[in-house]
GULUM-953300 format. One record per residue (C-alpha): y negated, z negated, x negated. Coordinates in steps of 0.001 Angstrom, whole numbers, padded with zeros to 6 digits, always signed. Example, Ala and Ser with C-alpha at 12.3 -4.5 7.8 and 13.67 -1.06 7.14 Angstrom:
GULUM-953300
+004500-007800-012300
+001060-007140-013670
end
This chain:
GULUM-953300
+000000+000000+000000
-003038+000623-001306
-006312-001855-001783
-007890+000461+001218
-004736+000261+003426
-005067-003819+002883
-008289-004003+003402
-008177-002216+007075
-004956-004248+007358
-007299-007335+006936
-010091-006625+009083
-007060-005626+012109
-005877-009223+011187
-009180-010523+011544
-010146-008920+014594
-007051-010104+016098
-007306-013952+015476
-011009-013368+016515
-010344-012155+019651
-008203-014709+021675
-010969-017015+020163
-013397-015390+021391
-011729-015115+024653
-011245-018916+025100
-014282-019522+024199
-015964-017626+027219
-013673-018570+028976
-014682-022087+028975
-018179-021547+029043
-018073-018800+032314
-014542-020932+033755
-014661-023285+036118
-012125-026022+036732
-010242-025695+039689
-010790-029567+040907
-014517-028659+040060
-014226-026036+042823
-012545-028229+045401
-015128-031090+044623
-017756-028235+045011
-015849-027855+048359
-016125-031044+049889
-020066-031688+048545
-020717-028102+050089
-019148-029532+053974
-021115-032673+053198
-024285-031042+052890
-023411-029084+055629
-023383-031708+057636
-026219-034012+056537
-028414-030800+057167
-027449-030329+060737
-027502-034034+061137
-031358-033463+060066
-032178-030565+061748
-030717-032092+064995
-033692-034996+065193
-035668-032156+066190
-032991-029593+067743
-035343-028993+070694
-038523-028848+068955
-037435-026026+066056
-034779-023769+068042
-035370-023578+071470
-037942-022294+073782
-039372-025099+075004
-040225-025955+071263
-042692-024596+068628
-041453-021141+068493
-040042-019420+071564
-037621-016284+071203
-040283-014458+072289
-042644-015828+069477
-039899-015418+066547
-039635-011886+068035
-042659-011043+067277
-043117-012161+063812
-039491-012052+062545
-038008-008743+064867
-035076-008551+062036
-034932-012189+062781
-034820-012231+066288
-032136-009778+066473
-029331-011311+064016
-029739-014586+064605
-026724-016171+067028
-029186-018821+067959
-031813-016786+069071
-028972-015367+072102
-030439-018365+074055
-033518-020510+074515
-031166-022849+076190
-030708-026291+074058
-027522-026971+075415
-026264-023528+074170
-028157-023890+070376
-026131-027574+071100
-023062-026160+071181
-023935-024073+068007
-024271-026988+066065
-021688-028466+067098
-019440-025247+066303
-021192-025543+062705
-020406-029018+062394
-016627-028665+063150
-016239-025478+060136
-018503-027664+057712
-015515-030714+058248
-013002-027863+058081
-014855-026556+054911
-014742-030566+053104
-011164-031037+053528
-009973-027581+053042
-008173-026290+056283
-008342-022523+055779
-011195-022654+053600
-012209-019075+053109
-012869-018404+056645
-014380-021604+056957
-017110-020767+054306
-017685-017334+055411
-018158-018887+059513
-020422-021505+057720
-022332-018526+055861
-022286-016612+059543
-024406-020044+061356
-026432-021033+058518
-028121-017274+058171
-028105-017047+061835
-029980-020906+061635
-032352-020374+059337
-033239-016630+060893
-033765-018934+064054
-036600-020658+062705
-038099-019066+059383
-041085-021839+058830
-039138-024614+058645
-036981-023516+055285
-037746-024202+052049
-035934-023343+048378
-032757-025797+049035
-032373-023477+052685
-032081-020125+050318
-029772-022148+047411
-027636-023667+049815
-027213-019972+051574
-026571-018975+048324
-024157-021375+046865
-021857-020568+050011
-021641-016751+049716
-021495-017541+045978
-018031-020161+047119
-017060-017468+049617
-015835-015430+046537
-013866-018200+044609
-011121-020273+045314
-012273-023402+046647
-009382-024427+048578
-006953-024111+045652
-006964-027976+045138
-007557-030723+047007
-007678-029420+050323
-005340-029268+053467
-004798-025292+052541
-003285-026709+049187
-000574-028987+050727
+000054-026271+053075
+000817-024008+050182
+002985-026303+048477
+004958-027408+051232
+006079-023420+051815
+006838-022940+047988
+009223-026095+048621
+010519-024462+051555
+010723-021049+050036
+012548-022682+047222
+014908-023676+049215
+015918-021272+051625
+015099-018693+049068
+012766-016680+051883
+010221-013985+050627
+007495-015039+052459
+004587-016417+050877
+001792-018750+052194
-001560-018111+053376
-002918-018337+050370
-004545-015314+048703
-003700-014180+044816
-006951-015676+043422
-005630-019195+045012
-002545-018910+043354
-004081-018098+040326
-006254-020947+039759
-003093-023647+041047
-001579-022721+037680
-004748-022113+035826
-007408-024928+034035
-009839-022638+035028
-010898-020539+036921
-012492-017402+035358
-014338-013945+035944
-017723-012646+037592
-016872-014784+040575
-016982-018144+038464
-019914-016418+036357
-021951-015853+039651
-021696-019327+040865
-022744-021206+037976
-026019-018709+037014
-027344-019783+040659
-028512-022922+039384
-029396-021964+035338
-031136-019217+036990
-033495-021204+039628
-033930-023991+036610
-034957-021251+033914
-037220-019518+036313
-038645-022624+037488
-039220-023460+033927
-040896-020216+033086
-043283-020937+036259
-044466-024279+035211
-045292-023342+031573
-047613-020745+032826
-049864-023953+034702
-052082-026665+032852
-050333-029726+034146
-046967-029313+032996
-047405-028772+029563
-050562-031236+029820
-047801-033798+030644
-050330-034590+034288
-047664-033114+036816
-045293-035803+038464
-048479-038209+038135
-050421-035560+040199
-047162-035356+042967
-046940-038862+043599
-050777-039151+044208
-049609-036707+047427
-048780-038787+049655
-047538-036076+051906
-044901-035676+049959
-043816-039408+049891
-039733-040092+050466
-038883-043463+050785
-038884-044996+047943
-042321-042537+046929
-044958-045390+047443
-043116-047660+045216
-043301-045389+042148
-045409-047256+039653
-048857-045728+038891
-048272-045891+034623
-049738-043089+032744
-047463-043136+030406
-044262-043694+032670
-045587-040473+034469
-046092-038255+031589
-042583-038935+030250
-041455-038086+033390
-042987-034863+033555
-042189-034213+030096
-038806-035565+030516
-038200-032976+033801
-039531-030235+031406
-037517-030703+028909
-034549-030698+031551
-035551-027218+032923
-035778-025619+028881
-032136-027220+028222
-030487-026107+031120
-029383-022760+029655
-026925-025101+027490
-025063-025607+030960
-023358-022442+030375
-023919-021667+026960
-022484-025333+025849
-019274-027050+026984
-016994-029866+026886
-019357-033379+026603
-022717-031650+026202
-021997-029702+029199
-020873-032626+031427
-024108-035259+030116
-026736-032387+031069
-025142-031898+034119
-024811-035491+034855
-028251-036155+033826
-029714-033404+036287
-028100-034187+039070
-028915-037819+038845
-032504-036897+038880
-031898-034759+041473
-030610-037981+043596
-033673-039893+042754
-036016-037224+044102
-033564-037465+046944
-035390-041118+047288
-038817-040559+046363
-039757-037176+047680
-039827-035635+051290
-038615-032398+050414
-035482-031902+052883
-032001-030696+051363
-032972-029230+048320
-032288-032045+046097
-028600-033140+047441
-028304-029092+047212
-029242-028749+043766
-026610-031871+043131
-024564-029986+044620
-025116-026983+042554
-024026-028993+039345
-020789-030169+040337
-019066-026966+039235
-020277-027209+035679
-018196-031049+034749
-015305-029886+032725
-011747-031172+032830
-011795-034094+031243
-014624-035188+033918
-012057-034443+036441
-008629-035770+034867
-010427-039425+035188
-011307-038907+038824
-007652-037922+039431
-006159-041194+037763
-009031-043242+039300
-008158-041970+043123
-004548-041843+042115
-002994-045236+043865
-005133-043992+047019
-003894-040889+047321
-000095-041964+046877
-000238-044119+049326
-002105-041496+051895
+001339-039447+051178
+003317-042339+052192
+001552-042766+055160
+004107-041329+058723
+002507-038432+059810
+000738-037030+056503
+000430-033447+056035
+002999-032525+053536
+005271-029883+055290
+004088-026329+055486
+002800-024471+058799
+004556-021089+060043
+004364-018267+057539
+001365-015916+058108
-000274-013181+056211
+002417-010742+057037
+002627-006686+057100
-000942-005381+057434
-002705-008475+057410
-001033-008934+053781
-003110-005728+052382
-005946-006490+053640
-005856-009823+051753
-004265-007557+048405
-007381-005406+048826
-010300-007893+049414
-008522-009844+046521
-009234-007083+044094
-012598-006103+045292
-013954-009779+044769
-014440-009158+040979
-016589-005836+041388
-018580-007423+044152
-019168-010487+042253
-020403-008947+039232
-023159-006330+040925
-024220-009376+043051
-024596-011523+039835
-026680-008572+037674
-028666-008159+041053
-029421-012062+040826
-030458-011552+037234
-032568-008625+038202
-034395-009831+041366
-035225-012821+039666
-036907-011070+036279
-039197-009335+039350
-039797-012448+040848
-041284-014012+037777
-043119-010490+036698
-040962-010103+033739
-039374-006420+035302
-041168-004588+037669
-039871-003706+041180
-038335-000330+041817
-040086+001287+044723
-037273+000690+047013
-036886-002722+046287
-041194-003009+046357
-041764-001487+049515
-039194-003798+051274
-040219-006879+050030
-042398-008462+046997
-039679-010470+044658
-043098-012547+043075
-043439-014319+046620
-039332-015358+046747
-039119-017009+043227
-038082-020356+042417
-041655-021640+041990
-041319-025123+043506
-044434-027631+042333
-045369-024364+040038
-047528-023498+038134
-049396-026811+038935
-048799-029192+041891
-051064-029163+044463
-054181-031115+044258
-055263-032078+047804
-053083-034366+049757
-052299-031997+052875
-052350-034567+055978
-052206-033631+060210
-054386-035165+063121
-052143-034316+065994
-053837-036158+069028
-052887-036016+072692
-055762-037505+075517
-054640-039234+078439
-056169-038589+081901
-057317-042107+081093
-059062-041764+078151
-056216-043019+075895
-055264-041568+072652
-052148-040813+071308
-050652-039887+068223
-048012-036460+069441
-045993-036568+066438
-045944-040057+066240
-046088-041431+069550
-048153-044330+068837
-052100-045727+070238
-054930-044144+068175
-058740-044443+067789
-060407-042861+070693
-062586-041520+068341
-059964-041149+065214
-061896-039924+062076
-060415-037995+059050
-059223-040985+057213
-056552-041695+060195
-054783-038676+059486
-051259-038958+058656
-047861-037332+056670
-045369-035828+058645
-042579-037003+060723
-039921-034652+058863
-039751-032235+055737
-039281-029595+058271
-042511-030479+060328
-044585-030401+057408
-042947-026991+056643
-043821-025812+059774
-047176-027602+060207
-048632-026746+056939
-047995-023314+057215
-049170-022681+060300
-052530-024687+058822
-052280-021705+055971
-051850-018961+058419
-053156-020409+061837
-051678-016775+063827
-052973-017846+067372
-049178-016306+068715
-047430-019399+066777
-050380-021737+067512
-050293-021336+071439
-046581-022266+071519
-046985-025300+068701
-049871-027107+070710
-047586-026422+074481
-044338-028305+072841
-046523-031127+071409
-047949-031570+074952
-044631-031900+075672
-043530-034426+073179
-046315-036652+074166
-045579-036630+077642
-042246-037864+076675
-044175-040861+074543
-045991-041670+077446
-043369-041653+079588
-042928-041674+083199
-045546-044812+083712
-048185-043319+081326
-051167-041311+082404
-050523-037367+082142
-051517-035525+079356
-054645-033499+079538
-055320-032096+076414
-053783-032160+072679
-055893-031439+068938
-054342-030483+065775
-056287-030424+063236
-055075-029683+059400
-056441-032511+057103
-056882-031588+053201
-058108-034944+050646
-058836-033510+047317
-056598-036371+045339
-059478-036324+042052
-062596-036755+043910
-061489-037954+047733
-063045-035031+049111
-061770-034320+052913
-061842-030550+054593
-060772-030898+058393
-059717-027470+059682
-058824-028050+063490
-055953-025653+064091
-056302-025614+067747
-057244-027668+071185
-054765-026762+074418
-055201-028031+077809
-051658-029634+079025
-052455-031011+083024
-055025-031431+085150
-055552-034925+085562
end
């Protein structure tokens, strides 16, 4: 052999040890464990739940036509809306009732597993068709959560820890057995990841940019401000008191406890790239540490679902190890749940047969390809948002990415504390308070304005005050003629007339802007 031929023969060699290495090494950076997916699973039916729980306070108010915006309303300034959403079918709160309820039995069926890929995609179906319903109430944990589930839709999230899993293995037992060439229910990609550590490919890849995308974006947002990088920016939040949660008031006024906060949250959003691009313990401690400040915004700011989302979002990104101790921890539990009489352990009646069995073979295979365009088109329509690609036509004359991206409390916080005066007038004279329900000032200045009774009323409320469209207005002031009615009950003196006005307190020099939004006439006393 010559010193050429042993060369070549060297760099073959090379390239060949390089490659599984290479290999493993994506694959646990773009993997995802499978007990990662099933606790993904259950957080995803639990969220589920806690936001129809939410959304329920005010069921009538946001969804029906007796509330804030009527079919008719959403029709006109959502048509695309109007006309997909299942909730928009009827005006009728018993029927959006019976919705919810519908939602809330797929989001249990989604947590523990029972055939989990039609349960996402049915949860996917009501929570477009809820949010279409009522546009003004959303905010960016509404789109991420919508997101995360189509994202789940295409992995295998009932492969452990789920009802679909005992299912499966109670057939193999009985296929074992009486030798039968059936299979279960479950699809290839299940199978896969039972006798995988992780599960890998464009579906796995998808779900875990979601959240390194909306972190790097938001990052990219806030260093183009003054108060992020000035270290002013979670001081400047917590002097809105808008935005207060419930443990917001609390939150000690220290410079210096502030700015290491902001800092601190900074520094979070430049790491979080290392979620994917690092593994094993540095991958579980950034995850860890993000999601628990995720929970404590959960406590000190009134901004809906979107931190328990983004928690949410992070729980595919532990790695094994992070899962192995949950398994011995819950161990003695779970053993004695399967000695319980009664628990599920035996398989249901084969199905999946003949035709159905293609179909399954074919949407199987065309996960991957669909997966990876929907992942470069996250990549993509995210560089527009931020300005760093510009739109194609097509894409521009639909809709402007720069108004969709991740830009929450960026570039800079607000700096006025965005308060409502919603008053309602008795025949008697009386004033009342129509979100609130309670007495007021007959002559109630500025100062007595107040937050709002919900994340999804100031949604709704503070839009409206940015765009006060008389056809959204109308509707807004009849429903809160109706809510104080209700607060004045049967003994009260009717309602003639209710005033909301939009209250802005600049939080540097105290300066207050009153913008009344509108003045309707409810009775004739």
């Amino acid at each position: 052999m010559t010193t050429a031929d042993s060369a070549g023969a060297g760099r073959s060699t090379s390239r060949e040890r390089l490659a599984p290495r290479l290999r493993a090494a994506i694959r646990r950076r773009l993997g995802i464990d499978p007990r990662a997916l099933a606790a993904f699973r259950i957080a995803l039916g639990v969220v589920l739940l806690v936001d129809l729980a939410l959304r329920a306070r005010n069921l009538t108010a946001f969804y029906t036509d007796a509330g804030v915006l009527p079919r008719a309303t959403l029709a006109e300034a959502r048509p695309l809306g109007a006309r997909l959403s299942l909730h928009a079918l009827s005006g009728d709160p018993r029927v959006v009732s019976l919705l919810f309820a519908l939602a809330a039995v797929v989001a249990v069926a989604l947590a523990v597993g029972y055939r989990t890929r039609v349960a996402t995609a049915v949860s996917l179906l009501l929570l477009a068709s809820l949010q279409a319903r009522n546009p003004f109430v959303l905010n960016a944990g509404d789109t991420l959560l919508l997101q995360l589930l189509g994202a789940g839709l295409l992995c295998p999230l009932g492969a452990r820890w789920s009802l679909d899993a005992v299912r499966r293995s109670g057939a193999e037992i009985a296929d074992s057995t009486t030798d039968s060439p059936e299979s279960t229910a479950a699809t290839p990609a299940d199978r896969v990841a039972v006798a995988a550590d992780r599960v890998a490919g464009p579906a796995s890849a998808l779900l875990l940019s979601l959240a390194v995308v909306v972190y790097v974006s938001n990052a990219v947002a806030k260093f183009r401000g003054t108060t992020w990088p000035a270290g002013e920016a979670v001081g400047l939040v917590f002097r809105l008191t808008y935005l207060h949660g419930p443990l917001g008031g609390l939150v000690p006024e220290w410079p210096v406890l502030l700015s290491a906060a902001t800092y601190g949250w900074l520094a979070l959003l430049v790491a979080s790239p290392l979620l994917i691009a690092a593994a094993g313990r540095i991958r579980a401690a950034l995850a860890g540490t993000l999601l628990a400040a995720h929970l404590s915004m959960a406590l000190t700011l009134q901004i809906g679902v979107f931190s328990v989302v983004s928690a949410t979002a992070l729980v595919p990104f532990f790695p094994p190890f992070v899962w192995d101790r949950v398994e011995r921890a819950v161990a003695p539990a779970a053993e004695r749940l399967r000695r319980l009489p009664g628990a599920p352990g035996a398989a249901g009646p084969p199905i999946g047969d003949g035709p159905i069995r293609v179909l399954r073979g074919w949407a199987a295979a065309a996960v991957p390809a669909l997966a990876a365009v929907l992942l470069v088109a996250l990549v993509a329509w995210n560089g527009m948002a931020l300005g760093l690609v510009e739109a194609p036509g097509p894409v521009a004359s639909v809709s402007d990415p720069t108004e969709r991206g991740w830009d929450m409390f960026a570039p800079d916080p607000p700096s006025t504390d965005a308060l409502v005066l919603a008053t309602a007038t008795t025949a008697d004279g009386d004033r009342i308070d129509a979100l609130y329900g309670d007495r007021v000032a007959r002559d109630r200045p500025p100062s007595d304005a107040r937050a709002y009774p919900t994340a999804r009323w100031r949604k709704f409320l503070t839009r409206l005050a940015d765009d006060p469209d008389p056809n959204r207005v109308g509707p807004a002031l009849a429903h809160l003629c109706d809510r104080a009615a209700e607060f004045a009950g049967e003994d009260g003196a009717p309602i003639r007339s209710v005033t909301v006005s939009a209250v802005d307190v600049d939080v540097e020099t105290g300066e207050t802007r009153v913008d009344e939004l509108g003045t309707r006439s409810c009775s004739t006393p």
